[in-house]
Z-matrix of the N, CA and C atoms (Angstrom, degrees):
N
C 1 1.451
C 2 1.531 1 109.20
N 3 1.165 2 111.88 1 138.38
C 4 1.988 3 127.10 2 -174.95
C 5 1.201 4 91.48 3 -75.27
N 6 1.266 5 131.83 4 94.76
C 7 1.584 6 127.59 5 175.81
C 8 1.693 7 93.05 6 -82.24
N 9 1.114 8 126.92 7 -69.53
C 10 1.067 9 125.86 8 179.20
C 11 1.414 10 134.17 9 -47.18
N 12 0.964 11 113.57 10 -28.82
C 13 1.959 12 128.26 11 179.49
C 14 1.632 13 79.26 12 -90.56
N 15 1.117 14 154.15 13 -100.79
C 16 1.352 15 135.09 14 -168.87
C 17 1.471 16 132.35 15 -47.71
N 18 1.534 17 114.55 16 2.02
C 19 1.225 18 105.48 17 177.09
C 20 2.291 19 92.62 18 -100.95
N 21 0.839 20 105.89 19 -4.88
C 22 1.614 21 123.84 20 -176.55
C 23 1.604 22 90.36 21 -70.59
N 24 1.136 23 118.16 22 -83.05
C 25 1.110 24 150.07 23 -158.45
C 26 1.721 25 104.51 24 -54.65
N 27 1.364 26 113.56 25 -35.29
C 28 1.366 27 112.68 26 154.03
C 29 1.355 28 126.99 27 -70.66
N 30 1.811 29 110.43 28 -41.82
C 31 1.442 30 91.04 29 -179.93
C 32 1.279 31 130.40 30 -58.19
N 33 1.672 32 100.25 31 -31.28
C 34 1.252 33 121.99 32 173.86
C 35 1.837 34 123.41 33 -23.13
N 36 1.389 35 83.56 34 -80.41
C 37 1.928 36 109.99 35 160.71
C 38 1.261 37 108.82 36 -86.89
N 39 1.248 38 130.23 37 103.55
C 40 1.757 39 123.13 38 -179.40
C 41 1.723 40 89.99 39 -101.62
N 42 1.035 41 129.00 40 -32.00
C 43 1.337 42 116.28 41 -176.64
C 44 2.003 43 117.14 42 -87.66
N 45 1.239 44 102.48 43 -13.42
C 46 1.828 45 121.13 44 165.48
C 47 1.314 46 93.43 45 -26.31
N 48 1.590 47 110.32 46 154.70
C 49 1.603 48 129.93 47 165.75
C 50 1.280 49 81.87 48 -111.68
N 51 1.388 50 112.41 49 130.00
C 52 1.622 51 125.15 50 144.98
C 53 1.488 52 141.07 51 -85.59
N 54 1.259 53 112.13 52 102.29
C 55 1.256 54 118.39 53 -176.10
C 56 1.448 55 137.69 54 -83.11
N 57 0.905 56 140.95 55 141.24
C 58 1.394 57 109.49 56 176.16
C 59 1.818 58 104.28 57 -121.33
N 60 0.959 59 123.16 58 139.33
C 61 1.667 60 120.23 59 -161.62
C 62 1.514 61 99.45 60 -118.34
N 63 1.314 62 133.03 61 135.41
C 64 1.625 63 131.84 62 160.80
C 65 0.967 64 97.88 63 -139.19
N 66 1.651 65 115.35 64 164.72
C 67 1.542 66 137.46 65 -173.23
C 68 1.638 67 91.91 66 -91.35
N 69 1.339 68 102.17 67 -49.20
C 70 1.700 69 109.90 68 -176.20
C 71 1.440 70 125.76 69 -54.79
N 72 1.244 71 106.59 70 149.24
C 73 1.679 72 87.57 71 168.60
C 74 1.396 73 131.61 72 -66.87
N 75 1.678 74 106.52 73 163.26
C 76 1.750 75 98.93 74 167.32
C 77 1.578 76 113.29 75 -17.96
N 78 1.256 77 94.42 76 -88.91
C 79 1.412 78 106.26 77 -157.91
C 80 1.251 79 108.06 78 -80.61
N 81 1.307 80 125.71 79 33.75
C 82 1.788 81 135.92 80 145.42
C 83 1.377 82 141.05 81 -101.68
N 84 1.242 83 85.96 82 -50.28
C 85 1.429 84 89.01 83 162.25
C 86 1.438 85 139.33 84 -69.41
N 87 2.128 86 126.22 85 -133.01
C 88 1.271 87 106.35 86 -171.05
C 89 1.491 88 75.96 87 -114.48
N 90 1.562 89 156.29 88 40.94
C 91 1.345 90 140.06 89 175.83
C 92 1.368 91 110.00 90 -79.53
N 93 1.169 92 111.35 91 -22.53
C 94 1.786 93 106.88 92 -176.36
C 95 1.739 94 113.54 93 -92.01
N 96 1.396 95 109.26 94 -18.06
C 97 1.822 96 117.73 95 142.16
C 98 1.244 97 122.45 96 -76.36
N 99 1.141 98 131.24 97 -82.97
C 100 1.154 99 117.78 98 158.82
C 101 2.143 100 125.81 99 -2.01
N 102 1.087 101 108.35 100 -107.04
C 103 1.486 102 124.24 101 -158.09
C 104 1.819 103 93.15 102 -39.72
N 105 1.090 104 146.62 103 -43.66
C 106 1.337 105 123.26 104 164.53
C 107 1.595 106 118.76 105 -51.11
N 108 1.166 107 117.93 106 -46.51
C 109 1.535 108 114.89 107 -178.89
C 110 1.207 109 92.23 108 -77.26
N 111 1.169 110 153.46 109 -50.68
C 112 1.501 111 129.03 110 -168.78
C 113 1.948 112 114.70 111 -60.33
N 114 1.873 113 103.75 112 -36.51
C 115 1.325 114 105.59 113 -175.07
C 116 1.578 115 98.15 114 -61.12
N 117 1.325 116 106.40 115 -51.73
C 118 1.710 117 110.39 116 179.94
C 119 1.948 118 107.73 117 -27.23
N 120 1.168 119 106.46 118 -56.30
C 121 1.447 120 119.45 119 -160.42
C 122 1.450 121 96.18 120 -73.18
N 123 1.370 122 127.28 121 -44.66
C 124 1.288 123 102.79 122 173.24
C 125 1.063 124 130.89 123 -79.48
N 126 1.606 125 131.65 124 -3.98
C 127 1.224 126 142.99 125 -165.63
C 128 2.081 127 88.28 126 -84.71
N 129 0.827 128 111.58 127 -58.70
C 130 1.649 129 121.58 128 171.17
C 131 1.565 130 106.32 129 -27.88
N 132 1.534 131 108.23 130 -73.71
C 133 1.386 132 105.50 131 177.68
C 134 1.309 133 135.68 132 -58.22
N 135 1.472 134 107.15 133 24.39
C 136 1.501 135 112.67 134 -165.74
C 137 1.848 136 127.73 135 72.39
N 138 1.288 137 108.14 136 -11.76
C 139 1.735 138 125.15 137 -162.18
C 140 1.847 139 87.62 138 -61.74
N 141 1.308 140 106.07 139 139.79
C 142 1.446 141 110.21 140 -172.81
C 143 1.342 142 117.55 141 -67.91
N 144 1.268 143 146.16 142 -179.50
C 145 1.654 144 145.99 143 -159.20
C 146 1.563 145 102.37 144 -97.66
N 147 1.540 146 112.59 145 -10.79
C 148 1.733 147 108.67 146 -153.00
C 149 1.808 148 82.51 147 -121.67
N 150 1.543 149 115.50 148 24.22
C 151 1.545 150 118.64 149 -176.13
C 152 1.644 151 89.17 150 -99.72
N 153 1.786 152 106.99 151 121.29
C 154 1.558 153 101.93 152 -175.56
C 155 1.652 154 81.28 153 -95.32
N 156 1.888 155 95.82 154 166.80
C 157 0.987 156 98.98 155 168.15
C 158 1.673 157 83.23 156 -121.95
N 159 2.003 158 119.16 157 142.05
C 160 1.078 159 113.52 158 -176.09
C 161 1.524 160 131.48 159 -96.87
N 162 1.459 161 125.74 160 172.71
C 163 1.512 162 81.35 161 -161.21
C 164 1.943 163 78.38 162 -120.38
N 165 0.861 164 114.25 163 149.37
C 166 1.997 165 121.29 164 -174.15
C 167 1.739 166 99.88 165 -126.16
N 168 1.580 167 110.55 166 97.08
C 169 1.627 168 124.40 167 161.82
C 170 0.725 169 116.38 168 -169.98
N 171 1.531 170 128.25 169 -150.08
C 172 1.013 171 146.97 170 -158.74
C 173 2.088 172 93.34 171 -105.20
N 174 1.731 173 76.83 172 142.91
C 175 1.861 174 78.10 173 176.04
C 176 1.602 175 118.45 174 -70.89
N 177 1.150 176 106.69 175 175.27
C 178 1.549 177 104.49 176 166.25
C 179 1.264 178 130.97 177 -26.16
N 180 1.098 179 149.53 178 162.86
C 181 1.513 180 131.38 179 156.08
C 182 1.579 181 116.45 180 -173.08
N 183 1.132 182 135.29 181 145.51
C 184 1.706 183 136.59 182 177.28
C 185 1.445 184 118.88 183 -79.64
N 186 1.518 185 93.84 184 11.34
C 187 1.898 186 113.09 185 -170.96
C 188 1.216 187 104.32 186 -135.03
N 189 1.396 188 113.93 187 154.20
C 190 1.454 189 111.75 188 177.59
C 191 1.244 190 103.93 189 -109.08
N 192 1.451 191 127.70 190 2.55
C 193 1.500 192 115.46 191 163.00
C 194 1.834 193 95.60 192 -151.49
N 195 1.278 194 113.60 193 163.04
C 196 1.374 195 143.07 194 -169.24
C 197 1.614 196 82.79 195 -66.36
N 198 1.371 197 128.07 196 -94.06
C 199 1.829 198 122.21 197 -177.48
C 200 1.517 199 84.56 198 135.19
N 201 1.582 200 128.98 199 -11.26
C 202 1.543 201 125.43 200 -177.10
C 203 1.690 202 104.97 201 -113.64
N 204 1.232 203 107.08 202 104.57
C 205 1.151 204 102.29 203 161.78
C 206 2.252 205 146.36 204 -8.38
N 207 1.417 206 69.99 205 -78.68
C 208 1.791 207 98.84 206 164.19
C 209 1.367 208 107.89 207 -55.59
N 210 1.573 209 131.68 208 -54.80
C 211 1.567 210 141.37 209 178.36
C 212 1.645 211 89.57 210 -34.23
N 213 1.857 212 95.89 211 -71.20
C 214 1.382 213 101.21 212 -137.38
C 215 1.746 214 100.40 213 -66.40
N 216 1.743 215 115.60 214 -12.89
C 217 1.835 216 105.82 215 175.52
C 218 1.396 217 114.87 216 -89.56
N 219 1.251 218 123.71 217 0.67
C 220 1.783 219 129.86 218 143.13
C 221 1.132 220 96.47 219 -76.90
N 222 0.849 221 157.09 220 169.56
C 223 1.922 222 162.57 221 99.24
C 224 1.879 223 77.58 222 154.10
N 225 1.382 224 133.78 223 -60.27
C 226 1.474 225 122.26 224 168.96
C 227 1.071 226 108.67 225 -30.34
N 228 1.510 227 120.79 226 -72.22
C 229 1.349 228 121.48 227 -136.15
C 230 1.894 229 110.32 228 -79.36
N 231 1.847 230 84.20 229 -28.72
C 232 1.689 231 87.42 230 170.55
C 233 1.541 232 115.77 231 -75.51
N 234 0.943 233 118.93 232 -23.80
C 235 1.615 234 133.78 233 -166.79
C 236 2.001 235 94.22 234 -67.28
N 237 1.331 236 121.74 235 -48.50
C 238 1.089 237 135.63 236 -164.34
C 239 1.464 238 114.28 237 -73.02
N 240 1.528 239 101.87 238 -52.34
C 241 1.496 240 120.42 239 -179.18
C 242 1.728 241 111.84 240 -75.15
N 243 1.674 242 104.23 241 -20.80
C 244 1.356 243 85.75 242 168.19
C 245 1.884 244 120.59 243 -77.25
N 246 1.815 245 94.88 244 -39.21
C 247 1.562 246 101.56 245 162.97
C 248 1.428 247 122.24 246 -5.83
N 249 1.633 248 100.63 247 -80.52
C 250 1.453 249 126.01 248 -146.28
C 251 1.489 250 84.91 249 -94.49
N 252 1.297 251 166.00 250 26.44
C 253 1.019 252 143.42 251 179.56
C 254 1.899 253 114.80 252 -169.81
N 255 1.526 254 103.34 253 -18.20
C 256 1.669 255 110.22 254 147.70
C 257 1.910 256 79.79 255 122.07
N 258 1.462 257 105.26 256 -176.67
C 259 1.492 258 101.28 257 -174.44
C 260 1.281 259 114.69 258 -80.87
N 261 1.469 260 126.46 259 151.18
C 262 1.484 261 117.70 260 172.12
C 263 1.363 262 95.39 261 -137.01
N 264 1.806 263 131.13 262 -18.72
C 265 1.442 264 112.64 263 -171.27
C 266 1.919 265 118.20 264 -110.81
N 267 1.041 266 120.50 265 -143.13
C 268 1.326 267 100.28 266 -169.68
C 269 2.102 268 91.61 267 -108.87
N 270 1.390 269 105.65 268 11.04
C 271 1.788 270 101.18 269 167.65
C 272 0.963 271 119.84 270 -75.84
N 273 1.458 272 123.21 271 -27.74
C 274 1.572 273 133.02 272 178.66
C 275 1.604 274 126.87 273 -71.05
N 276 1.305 275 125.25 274 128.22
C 277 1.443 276 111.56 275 -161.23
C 278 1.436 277 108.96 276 -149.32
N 279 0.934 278 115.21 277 114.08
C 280 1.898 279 132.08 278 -172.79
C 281 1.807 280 86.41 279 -61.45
């Protein structure tokens, strides 16, 4: 993990929301590696304890894809729009 190229990148933006975005689900992808080393990195830069970092995908799941087309271009499009614009649906999870 780039502790340093991401601890940069915070001081940079100290007021930034950090997101972290995957196509995969929760519990597939790298969010459950990830979000400790990232909390780590902000805890370093001074960033306060009650600073979420958010997480933007797909929810949990025992599948690595929906199997419905249409499902899986909602769950995209929300997955994306929460990215670029912070969470608004129920995939996003402090």
């Amino acid at each position: 993990f780039p502790f340093d190229l991401v601890m940069r990148e915070l001081k940079r933006y100290p007021n930034a929301e950090v997101i972290w975005c995957q196509e995969e689900s929760m519990n597939g992808g790298a969010w459950a590696h990830m979000q400790p080393r990232i909390r780590t990195a902000m805890r370093a830069v001074g960033r306060r304890e009650d600073d979420f970092i958010t997480y933007a995908g797909r929810a949990p799941s025992a599948s690595p894809a929906t199997g419905f087309l249409a499902k899986h271009v909602v769950e995209q499009d929300q997955l994306v729009a929460d990215a670029l614009t912070g969470p608004t649906g129920n995939m996003t999870m402090k």
